[in-house]
N, C-alpha and C positions, 0 to 999 in steps of 0.2 A: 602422490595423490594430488589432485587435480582438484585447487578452490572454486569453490559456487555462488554466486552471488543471486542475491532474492530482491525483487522487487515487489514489493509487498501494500495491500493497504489495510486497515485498522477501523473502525467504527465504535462510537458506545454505544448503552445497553437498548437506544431509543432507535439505535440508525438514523441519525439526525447531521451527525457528524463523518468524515470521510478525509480520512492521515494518509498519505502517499510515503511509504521510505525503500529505502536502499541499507543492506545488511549483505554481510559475510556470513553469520550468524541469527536465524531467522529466530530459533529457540531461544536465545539470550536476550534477542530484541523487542520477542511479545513477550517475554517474563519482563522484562522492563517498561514496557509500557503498561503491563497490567500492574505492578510495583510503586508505578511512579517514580522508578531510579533519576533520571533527568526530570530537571522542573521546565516547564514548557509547554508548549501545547498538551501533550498528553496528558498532564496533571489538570491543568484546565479542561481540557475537555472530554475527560475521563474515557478515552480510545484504549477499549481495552478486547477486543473482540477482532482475530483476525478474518476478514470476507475472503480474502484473495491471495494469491502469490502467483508468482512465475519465478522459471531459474534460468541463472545467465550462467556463461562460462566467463565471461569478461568484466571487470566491471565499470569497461568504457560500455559496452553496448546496456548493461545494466541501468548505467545514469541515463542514457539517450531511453530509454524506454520507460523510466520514472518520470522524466520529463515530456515526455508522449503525453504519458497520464496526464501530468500536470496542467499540459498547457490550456488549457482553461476554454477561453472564447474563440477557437478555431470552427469555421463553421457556422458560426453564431449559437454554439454551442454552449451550454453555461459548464463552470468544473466539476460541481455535482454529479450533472446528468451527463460527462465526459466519464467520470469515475464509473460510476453506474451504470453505463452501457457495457465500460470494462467488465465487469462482474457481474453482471446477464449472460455476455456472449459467452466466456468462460463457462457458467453454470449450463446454460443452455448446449455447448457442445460434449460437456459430460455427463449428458442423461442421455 
C-alpha cells in the first residue's frame, strides 16, 4: 500500500486565523489540533476546524506545495489572502 501525504490547513471557530501543515495522517492531525495534543500555535489559537486538504503521493512534493501555500508576499500578496484564495479556488471548482 502506497503512503499519502496531506497538505492541509485549519482555522478557528471565527476564521480569523489560517494553520498551514503537512501530515501522513490527516485524521490523527485534526484530532490533535482540535485536542490541543501539541502545545503551540494550535493551543493558542484554538485551529480547530479543517477548510482544506489536498493529497500527495510524495512528501517532497507535499512540503513544496505547503510551502506554495506559505509563501506569504509573493505578488504583493499578503498570506491570509494567499491561503484563502487557496480555498476559494478549491471550493469554487467543486460546485
Amino acid at each position: 500500500m502506497n503512503k499519502v501525504y496531506f497538505v492541509y490547513i485549519v482555522t478557528n471557530k471565527k476564521h480569523s486565523v489560517l494553520y498551514t501543515g503537512v501530515t501522513n495522517n490527516l485524521t490523527k492531525r485534526i484530532y490533535g489540533h482540535k485536542n490541543k495534543v501539541v502545545k503551540g500555535f494550535s493551543e493558542k489559537y484554538n485551529v480547530i476546524k479543517l477548510v482544506y486538504y489536498e493529497v500527495f503521493d510524495s512528501i517532497e512534493t507535499a512540503i513544496m506545495r505547503e510551502k506554495q501555500i506559505k509563501a506569504g508576499r509573493r505578488y504583493g500578496i499578503k498570506k491570509q489572502k494567499t491561503k484563502k484564495a487557496v480555498i476559494a479556488r478549491r471550493i469554487s471548482k467543486s460546485c
